[in-house]
CHARMM-style PDB file with segment names, atoms N, HN, CA, C and O in Angstrom:
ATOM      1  N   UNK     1       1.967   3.446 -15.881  1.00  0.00      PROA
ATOM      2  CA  UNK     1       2.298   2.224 -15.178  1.00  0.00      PROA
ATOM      3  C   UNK     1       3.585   2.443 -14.382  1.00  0.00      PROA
ATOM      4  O   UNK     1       4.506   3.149 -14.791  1.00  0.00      PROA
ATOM      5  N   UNK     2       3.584   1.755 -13.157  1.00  0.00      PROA
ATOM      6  HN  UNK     2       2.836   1.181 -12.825  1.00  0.00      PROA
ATOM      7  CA  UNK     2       4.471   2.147 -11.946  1.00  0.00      PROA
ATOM      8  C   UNK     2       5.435   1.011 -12.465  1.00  0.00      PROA
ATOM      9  O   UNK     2       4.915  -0.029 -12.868  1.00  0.00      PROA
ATOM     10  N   UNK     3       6.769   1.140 -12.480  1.00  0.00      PROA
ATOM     11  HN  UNK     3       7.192   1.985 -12.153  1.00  0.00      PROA
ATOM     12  CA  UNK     3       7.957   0.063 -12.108  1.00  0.00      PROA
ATOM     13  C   UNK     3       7.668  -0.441 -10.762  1.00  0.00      PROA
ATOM     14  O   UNK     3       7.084   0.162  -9.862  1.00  0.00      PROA
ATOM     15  N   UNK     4       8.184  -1.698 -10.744  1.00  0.00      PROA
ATOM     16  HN  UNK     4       8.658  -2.188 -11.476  1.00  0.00      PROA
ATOM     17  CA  UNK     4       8.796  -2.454  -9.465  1.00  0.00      PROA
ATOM     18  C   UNK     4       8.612  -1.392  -7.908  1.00  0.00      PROA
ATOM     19  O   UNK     4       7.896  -1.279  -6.913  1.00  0.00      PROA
ATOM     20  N   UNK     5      10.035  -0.668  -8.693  1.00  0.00      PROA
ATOM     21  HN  UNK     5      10.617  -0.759  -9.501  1.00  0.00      PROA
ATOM     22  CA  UNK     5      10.493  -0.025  -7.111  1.00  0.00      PROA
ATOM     23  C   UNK     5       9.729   0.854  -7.404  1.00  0.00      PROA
ATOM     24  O   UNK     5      10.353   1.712  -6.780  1.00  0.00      PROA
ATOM     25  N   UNK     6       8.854   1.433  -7.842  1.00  0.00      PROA
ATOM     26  HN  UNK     6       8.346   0.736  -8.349  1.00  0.00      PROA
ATOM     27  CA  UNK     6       8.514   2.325  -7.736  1.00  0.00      PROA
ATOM     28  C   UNK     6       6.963   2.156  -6.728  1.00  0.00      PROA
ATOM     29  O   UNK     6       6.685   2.926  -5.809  1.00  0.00      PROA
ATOM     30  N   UNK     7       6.326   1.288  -7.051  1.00  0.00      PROA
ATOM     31  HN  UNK     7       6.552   0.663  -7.798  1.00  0.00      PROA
ATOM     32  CA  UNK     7       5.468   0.644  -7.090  1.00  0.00      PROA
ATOM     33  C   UNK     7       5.971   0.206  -5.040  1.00  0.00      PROA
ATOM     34  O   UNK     7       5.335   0.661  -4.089  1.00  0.00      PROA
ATOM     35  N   UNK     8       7.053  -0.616  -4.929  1.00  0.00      PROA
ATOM     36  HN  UNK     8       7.570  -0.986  -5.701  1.00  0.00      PROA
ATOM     37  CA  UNK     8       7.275  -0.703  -3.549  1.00  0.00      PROA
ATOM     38  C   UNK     8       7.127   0.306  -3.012  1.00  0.00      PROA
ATOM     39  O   UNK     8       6.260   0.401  -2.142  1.00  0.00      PROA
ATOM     40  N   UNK     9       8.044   1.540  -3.410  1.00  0.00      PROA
ATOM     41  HN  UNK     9       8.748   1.463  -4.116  1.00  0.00      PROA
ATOM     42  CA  UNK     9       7.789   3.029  -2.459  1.00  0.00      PROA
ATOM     43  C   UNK     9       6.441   3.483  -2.312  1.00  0.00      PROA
ATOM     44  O   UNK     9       5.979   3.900  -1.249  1.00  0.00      PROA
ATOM     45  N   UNK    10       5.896   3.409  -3.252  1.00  0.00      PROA
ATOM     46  HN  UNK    10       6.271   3.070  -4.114  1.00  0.00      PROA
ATOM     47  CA  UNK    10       4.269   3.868  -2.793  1.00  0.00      PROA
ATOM     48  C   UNK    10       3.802   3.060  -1.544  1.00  0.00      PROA
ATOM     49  O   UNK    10       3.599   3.481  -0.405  1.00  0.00      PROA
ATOM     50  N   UNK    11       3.677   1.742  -2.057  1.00  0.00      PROA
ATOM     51  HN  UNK    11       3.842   1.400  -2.982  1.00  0.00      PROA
ATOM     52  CA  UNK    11       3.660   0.441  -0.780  1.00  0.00      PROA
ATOM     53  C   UNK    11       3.566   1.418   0.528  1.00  0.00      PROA
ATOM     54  O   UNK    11       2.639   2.002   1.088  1.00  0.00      PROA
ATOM     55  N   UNK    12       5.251   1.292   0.783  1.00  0.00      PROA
ATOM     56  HN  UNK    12       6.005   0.818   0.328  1.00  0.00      PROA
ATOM     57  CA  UNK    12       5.865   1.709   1.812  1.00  0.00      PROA
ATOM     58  C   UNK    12       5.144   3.258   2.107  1.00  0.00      PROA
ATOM     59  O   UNK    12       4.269   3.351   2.967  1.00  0.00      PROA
ATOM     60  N   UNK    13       5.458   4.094   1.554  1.00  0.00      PROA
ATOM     61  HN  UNK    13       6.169   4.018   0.855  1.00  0.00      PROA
ATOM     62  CA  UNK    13       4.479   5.287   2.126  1.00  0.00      PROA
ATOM     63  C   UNK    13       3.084   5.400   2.211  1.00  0.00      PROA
ATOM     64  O   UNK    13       2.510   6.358   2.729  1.00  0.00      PROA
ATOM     65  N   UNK    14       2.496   4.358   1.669  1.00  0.00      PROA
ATOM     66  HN  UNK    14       2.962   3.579   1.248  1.00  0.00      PROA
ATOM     67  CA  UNK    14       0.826   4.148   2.231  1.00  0.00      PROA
ATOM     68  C   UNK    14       1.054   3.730   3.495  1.00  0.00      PROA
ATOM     69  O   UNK    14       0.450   4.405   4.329  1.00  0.00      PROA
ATOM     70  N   UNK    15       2.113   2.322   4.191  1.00  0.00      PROA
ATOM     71  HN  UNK    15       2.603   1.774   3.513  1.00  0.00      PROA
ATOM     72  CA  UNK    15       1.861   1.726   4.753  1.00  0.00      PROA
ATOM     73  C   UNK    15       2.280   2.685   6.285  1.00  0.00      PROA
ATOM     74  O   UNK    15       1.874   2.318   7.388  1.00  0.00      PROA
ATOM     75  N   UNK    16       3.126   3.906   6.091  1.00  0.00      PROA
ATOM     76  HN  UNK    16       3.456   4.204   5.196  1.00  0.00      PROA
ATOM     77  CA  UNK    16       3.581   4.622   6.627  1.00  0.00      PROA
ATOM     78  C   UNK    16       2.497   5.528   7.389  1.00  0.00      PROA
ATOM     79  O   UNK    16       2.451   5.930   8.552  1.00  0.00      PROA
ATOM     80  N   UNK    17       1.617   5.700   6.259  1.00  0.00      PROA
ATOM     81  HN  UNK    17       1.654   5.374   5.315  1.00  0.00      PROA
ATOM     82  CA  UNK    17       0.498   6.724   6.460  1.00  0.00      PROA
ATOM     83  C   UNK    17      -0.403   6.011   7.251  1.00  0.00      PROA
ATOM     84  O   UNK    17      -0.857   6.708   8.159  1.00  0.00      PROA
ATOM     85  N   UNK    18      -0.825   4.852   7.227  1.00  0.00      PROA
ATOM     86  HN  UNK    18      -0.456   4.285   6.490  1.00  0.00      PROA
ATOM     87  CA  UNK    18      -1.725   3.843   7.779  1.00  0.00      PROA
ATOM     88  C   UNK    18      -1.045   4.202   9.536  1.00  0.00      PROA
ATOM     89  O   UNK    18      -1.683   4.561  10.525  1.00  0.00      PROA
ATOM     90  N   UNK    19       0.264   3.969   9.414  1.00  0.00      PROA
ATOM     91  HN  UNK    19       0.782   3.677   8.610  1.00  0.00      PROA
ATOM     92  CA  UNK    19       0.894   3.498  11.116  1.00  0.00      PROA
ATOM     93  C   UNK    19       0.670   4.955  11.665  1.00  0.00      PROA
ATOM     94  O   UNK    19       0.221   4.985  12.811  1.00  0.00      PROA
ATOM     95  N   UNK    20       0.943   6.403  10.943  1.00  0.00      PROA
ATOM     96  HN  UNK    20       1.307   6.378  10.012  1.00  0.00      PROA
ATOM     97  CA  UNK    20       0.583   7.523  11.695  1.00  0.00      PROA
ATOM     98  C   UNK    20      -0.809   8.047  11.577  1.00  0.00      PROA
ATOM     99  O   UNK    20      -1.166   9.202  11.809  1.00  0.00      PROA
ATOM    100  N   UNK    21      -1.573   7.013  11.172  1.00  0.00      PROA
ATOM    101  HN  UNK    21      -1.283   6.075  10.984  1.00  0.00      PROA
ATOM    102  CA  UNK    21      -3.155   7.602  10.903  1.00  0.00      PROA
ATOM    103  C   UNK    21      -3.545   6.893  12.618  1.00  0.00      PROA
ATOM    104  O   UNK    21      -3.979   7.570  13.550  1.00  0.00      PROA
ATOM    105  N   UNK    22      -3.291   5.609  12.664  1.00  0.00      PROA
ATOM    106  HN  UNK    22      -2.939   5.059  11.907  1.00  0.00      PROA
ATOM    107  CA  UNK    22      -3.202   4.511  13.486  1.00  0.00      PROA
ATOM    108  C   UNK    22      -2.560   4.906  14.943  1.00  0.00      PROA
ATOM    109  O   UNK    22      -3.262   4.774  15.946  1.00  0.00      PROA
ATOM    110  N   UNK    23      -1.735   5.205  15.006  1.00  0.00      PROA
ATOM    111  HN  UNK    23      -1.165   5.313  14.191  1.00  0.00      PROA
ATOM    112  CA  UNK    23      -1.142   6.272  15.949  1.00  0.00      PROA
ATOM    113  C   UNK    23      -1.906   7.628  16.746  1.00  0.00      PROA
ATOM    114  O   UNK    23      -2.212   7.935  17.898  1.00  0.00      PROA
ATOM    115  N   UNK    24      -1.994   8.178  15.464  1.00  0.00      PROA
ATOM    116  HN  UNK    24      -1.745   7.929  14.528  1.00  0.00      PROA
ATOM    117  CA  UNK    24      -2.935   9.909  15.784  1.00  0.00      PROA
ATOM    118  C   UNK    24      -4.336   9.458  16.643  1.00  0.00      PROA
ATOM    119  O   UNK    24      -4.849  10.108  17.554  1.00  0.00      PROA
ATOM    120  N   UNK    25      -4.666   8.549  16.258  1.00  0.00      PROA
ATOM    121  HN  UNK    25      -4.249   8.021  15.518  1.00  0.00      PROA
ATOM    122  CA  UNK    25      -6.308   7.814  16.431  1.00  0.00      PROA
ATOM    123  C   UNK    25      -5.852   7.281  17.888  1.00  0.00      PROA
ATOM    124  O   UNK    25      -6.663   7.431  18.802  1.00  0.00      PROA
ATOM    125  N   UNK    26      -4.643   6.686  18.158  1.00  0.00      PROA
ATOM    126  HN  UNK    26      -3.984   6.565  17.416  1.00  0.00      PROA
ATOM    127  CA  UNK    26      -4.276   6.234  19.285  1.00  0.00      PROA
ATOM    128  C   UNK    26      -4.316   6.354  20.993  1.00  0.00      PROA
ATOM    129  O   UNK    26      -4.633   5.808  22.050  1.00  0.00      PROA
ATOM    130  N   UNK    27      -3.610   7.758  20.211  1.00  0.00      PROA
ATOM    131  HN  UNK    27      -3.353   8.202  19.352  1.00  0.00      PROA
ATOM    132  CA  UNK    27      -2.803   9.012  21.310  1.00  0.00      PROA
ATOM    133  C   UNK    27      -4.529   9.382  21.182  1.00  0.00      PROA
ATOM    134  O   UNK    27      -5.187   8.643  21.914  1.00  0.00      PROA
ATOM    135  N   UNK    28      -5.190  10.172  20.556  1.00  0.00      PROA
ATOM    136  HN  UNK    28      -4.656  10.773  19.961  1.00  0.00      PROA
ATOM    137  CA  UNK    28      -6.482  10.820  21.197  1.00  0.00      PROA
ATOM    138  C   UNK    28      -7.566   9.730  21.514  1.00  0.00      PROA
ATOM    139  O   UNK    28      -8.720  10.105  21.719  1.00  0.00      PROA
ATOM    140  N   UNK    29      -7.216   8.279  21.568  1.00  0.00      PROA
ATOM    141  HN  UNK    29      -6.278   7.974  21.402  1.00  0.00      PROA
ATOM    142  CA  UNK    29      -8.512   8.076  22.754  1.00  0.00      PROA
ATOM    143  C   UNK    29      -9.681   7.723  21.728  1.00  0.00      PROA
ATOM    144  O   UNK    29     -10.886   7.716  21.976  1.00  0.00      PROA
ATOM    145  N   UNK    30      -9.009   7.412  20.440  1.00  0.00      PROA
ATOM    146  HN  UNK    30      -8.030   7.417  20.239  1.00  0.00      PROA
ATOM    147  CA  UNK    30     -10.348   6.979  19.391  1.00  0.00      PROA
ATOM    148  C   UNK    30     -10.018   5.383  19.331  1.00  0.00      PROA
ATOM    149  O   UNK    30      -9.180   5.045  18.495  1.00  0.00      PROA
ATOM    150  N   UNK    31     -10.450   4.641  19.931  1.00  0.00      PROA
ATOM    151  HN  UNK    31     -11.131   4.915  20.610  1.00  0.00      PROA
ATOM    152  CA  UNK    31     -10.738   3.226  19.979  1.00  0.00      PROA
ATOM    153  C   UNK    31     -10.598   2.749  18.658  1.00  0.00      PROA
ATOM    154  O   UNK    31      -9.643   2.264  18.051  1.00  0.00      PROA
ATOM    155  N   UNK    32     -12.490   3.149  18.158  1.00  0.00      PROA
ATOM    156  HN  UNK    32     -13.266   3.543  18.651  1.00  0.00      PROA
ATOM    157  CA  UNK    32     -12.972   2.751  16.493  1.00  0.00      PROA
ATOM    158  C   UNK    32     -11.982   2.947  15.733  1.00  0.00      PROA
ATOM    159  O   UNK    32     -11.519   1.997  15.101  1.00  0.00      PROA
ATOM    160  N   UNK    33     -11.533   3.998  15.645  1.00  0.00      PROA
ATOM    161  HN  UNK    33     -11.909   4.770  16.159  1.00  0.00      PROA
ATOM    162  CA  UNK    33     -10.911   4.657  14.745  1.00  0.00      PROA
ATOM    163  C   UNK    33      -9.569   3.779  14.546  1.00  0.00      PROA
ATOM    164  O   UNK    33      -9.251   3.278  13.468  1.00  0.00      PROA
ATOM    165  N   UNK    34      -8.895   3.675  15.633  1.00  0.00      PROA
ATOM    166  HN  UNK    34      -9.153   4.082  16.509  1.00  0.00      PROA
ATOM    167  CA  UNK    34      -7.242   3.079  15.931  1.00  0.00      PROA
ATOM    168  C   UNK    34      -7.425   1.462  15.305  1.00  0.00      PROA
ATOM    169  O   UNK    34      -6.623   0.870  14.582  1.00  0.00      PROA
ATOM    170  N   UNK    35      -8.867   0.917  15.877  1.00  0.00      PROA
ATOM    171  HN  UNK    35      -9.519   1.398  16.463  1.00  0.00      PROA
ATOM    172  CA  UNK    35      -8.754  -0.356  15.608  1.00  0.00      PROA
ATOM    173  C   UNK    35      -9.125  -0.626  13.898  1.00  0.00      PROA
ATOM    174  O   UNK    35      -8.595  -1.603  13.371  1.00  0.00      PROA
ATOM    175  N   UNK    36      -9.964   0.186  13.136  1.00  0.00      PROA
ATOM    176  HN  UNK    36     -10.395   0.980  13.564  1.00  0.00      PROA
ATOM    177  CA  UNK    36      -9.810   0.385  11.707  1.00  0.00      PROA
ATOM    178  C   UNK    36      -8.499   0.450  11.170  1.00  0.00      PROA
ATOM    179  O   UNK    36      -8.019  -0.338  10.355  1.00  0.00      PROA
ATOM    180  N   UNK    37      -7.888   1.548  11.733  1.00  0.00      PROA
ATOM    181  HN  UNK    37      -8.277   2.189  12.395  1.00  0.00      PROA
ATOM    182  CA  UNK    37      -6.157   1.760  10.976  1.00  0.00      PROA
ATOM    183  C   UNK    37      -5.001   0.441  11.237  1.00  0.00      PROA
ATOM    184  O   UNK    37      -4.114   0.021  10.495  1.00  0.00      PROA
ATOM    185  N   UNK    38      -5.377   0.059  12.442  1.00  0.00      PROA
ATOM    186  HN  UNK    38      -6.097   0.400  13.045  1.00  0.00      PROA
ATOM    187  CA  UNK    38      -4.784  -1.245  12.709  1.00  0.00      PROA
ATOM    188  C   UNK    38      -4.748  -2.072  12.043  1.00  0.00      PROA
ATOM    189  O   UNK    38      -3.678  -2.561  11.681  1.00  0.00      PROA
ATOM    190  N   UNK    39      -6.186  -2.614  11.564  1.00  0.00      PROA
ATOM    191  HN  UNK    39      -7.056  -2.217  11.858  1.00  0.00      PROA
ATOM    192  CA  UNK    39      -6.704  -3.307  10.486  1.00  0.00      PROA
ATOM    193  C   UNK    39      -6.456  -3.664   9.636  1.00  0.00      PROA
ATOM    194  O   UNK    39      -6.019  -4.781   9.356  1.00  0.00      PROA
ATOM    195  N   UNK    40      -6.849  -2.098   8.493  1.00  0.00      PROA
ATOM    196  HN  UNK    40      -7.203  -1.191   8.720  1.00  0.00      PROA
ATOM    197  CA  UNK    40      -6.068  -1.668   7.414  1.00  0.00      PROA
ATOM    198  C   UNK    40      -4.645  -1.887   7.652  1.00  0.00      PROA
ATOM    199  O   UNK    40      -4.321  -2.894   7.023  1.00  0.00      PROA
ATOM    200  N   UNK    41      -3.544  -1.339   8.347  1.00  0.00      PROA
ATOM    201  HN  UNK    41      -3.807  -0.521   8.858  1.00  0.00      PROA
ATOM    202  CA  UNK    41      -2.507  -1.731   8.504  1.00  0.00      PROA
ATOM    203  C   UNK    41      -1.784  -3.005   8.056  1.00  0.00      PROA
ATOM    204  O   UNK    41      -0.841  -3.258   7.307  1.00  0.00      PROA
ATOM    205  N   UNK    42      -2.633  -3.705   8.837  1.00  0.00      PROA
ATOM    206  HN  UNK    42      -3.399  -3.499   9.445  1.00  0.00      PROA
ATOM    207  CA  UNK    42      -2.196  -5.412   9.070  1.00  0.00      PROA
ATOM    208  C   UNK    42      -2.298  -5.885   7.265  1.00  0.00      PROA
ATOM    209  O   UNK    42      -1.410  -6.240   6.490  1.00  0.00      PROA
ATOM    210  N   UNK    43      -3.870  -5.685   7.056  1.00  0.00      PROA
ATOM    211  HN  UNK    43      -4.592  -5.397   7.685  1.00  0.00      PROA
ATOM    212  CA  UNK    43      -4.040  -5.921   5.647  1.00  0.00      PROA
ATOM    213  C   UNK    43      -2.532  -5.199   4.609  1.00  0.00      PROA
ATOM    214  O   UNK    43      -1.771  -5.777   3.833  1.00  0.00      PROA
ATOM    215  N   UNK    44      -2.574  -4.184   4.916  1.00  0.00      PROA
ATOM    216  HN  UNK    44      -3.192  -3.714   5.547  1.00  0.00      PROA
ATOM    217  CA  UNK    44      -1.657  -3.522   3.849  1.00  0.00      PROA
ATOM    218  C   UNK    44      -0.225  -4.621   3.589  1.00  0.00      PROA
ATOM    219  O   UNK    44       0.184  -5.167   2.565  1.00  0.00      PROA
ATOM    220  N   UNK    45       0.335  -4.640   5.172  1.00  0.00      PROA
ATOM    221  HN  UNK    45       0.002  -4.197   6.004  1.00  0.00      PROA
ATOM    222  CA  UNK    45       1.439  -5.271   5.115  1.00  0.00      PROA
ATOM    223  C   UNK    45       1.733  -6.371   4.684  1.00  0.00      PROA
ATOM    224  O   UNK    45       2.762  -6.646   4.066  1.00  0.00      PROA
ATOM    225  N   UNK    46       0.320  -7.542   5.150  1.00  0.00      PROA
ATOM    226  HN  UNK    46      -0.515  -7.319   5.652  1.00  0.00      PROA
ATOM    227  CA  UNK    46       0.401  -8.544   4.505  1.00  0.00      PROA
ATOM    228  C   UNK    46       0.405  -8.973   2.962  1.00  0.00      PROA
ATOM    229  O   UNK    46       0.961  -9.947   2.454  1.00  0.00      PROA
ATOM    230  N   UNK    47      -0.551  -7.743   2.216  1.00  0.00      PROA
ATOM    231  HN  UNK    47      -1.003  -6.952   2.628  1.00  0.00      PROA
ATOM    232  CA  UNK    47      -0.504  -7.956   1.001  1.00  0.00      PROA
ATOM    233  C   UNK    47       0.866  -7.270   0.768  1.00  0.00      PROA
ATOM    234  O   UNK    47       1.376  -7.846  -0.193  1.00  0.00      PROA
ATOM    235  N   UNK    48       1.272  -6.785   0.994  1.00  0.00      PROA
ATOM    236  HN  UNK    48       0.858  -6.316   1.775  1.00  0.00      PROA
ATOM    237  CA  UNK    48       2.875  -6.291   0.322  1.00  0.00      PROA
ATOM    238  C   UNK    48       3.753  -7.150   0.744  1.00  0.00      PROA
ATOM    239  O   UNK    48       4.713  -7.254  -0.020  1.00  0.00      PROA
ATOM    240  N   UNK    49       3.781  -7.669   1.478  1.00  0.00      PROA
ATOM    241  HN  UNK    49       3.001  -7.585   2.099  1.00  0.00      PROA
ATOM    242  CA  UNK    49       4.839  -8.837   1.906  1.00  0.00      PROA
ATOM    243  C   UNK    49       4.551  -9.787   1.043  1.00  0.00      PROA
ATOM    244  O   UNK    49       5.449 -10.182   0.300  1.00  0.00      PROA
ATOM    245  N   UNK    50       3.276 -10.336   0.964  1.00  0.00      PROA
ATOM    246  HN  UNK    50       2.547 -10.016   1.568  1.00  0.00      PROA
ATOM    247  CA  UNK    50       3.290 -11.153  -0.418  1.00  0.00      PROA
ATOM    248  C   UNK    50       3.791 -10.962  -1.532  1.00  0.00      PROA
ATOM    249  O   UNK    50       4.636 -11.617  -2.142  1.00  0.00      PROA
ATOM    250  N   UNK    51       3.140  -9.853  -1.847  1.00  0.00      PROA
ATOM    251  HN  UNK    51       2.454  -9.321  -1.352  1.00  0.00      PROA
ATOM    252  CA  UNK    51       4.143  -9.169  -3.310  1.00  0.00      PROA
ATOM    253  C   UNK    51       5.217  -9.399  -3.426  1.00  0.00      PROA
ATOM    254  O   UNK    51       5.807  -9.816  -4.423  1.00  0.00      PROA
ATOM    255  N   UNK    52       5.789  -9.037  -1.936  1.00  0.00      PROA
ATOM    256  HN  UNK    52       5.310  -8.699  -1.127  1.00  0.00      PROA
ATOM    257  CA  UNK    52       7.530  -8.922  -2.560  1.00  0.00      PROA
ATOM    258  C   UNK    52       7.868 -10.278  -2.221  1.00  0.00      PROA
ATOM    259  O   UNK    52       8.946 -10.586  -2.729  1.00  0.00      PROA
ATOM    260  N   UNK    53       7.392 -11.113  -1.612  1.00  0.00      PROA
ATOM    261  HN  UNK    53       6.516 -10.863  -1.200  1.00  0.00      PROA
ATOM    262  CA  UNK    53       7.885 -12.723  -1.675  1.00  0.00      PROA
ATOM    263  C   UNK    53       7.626 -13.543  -3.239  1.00  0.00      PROA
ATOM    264  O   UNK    53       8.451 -14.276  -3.785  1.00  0.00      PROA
ATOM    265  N   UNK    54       6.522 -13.259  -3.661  1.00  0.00      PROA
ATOM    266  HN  UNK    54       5.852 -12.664  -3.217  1.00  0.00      PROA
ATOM    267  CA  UNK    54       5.727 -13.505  -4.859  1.00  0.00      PROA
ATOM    268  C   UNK    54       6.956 -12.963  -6.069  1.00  0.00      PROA
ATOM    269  O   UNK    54       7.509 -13.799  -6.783  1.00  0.00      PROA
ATOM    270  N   UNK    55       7.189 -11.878  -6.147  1.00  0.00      PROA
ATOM    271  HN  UNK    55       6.739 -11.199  -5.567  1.00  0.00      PROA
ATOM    272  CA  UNK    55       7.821 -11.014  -7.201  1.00  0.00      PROA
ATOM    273  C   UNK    55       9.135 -10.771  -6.987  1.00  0.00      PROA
ATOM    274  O   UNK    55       9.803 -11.239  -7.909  1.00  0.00      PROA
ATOM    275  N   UNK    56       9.667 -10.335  -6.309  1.00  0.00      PROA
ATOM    276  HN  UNK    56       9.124  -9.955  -5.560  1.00  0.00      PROA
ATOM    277  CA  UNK    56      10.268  -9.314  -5.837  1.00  0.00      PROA
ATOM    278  C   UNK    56      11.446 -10.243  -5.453  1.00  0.00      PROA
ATOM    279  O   UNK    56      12.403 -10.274  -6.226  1.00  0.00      PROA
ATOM    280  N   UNK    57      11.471 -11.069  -4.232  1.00  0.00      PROA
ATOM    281  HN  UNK    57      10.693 -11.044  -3.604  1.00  0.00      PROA
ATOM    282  CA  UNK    57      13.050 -12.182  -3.790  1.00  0.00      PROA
ATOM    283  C   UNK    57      12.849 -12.876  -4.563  1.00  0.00      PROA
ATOM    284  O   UNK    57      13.669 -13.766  -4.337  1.00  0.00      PROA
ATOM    285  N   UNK    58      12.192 -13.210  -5.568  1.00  0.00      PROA
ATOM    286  HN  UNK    58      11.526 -12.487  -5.751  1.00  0.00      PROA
ATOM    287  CA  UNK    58      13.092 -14.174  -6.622  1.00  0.00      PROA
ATOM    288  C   UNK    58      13.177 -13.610  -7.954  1.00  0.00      PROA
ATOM    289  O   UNK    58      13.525 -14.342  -8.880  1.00  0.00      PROA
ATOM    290  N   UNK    59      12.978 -12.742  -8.098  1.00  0.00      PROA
ATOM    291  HN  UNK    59      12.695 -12.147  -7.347  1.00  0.00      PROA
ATOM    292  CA  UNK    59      13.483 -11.509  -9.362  1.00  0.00      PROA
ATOM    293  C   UNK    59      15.373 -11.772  -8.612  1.00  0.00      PROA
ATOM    294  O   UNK    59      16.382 -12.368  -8.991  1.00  0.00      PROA
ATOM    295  N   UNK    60      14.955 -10.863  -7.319  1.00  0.00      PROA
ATOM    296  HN  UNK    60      14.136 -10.379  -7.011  1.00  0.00      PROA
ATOM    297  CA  UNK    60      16.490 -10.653  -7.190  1.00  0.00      PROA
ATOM    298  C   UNK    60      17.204 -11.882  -6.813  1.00  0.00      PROA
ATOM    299  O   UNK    60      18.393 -11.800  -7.120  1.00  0.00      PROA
ATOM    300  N   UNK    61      16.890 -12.969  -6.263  1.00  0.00      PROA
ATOM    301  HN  UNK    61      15.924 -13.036  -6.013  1.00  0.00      PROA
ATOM    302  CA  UNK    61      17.253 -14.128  -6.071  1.00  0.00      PROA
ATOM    303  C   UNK    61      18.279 -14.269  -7.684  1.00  0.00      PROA
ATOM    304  O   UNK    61      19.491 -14.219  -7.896  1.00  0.00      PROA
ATOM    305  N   UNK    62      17.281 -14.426  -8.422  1.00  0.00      PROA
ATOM    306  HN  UNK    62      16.297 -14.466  -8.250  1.00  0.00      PROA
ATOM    307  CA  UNK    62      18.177 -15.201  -9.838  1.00  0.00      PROA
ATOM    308  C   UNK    62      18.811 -14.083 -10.023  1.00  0.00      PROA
ATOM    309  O   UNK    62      20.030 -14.248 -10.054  1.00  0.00      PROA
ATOM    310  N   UNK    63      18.282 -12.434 -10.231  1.00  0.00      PROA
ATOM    311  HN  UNK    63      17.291 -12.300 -10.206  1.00  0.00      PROA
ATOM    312  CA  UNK    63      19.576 -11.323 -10.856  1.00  0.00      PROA
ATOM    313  C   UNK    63      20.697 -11.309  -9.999  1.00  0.00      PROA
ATOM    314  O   UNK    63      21.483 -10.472 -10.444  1.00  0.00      PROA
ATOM    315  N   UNK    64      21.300 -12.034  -8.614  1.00  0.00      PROA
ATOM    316  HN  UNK    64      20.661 -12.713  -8.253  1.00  0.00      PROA
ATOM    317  CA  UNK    64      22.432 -12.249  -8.059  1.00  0.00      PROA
ATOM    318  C   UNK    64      22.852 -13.143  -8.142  1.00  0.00      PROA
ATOM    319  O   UNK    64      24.010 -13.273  -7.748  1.00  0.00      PROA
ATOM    320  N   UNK    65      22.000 -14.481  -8.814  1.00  0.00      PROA
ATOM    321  HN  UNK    65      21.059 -14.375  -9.134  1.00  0.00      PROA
ATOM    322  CA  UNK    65      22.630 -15.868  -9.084  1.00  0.00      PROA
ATOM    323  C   UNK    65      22.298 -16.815  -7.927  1.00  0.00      PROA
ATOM    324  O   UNK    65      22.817 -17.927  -7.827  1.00  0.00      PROA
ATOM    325  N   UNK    66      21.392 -16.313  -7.042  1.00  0.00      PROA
ATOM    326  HN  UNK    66      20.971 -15.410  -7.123  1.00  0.00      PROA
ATOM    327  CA  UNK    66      21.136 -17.294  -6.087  1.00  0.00      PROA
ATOM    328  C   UNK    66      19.618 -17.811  -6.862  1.00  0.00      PROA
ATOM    329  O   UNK    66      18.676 -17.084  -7.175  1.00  0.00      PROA
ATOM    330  N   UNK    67      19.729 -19.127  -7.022  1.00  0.00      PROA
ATOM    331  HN  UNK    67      20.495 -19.718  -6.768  1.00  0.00      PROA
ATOM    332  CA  UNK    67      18.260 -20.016  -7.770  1.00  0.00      PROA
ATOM    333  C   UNK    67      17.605 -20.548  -6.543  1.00  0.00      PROA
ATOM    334  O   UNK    67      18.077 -21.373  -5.761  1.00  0.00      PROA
ATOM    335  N   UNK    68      16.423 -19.945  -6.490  1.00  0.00      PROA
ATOM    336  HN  UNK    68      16.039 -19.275  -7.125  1.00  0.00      PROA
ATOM    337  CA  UNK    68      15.644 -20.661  -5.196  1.00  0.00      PROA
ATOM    338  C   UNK    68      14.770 -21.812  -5.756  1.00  0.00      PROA
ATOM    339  O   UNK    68      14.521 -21.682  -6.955  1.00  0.00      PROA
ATOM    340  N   UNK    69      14.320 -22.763  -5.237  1.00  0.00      PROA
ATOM    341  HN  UNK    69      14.522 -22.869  -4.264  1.00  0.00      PROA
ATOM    342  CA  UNK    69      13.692 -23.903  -5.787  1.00  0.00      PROA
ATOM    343  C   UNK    69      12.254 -23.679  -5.658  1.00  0.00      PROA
ATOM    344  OT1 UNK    69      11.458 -24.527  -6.063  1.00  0.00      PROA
TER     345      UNK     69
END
């Protein structure tokens, strides 16, 4: 089982891999291909942005003493 941050960094280097898969597909002129990674992309980010709104700013919210309502 992944920790927190650990768990974000993966996040982040999938979401990394998605933008230069997305890219590569770009630059050579693959339409299908670019608009899949795009896709995927969008999906990725959104579900991780949830996460860390969900989990993540109000973990650290209260461990700095700021109480969000």
């Amino acid at each position: 089982m992944q920790t927190i941050s650990q768990a974000i960094v993966t996040d982040h280097e999938e979401i990394f891999q998605y933008y230069s898969a997305y890219r590569k597909a770009h630059l050579d002129g693959d339409v299908d291909k670019a608009t899949r990674f795009a896709n995927q992309l969008r999906w990725e980010v959104a579900r991780h942005s949830a996460g860390e709104e969900i989990v993540v700013y109000p973990w650290v919210s209260q461990a700095v003493g700021f109480l969000t309502c």
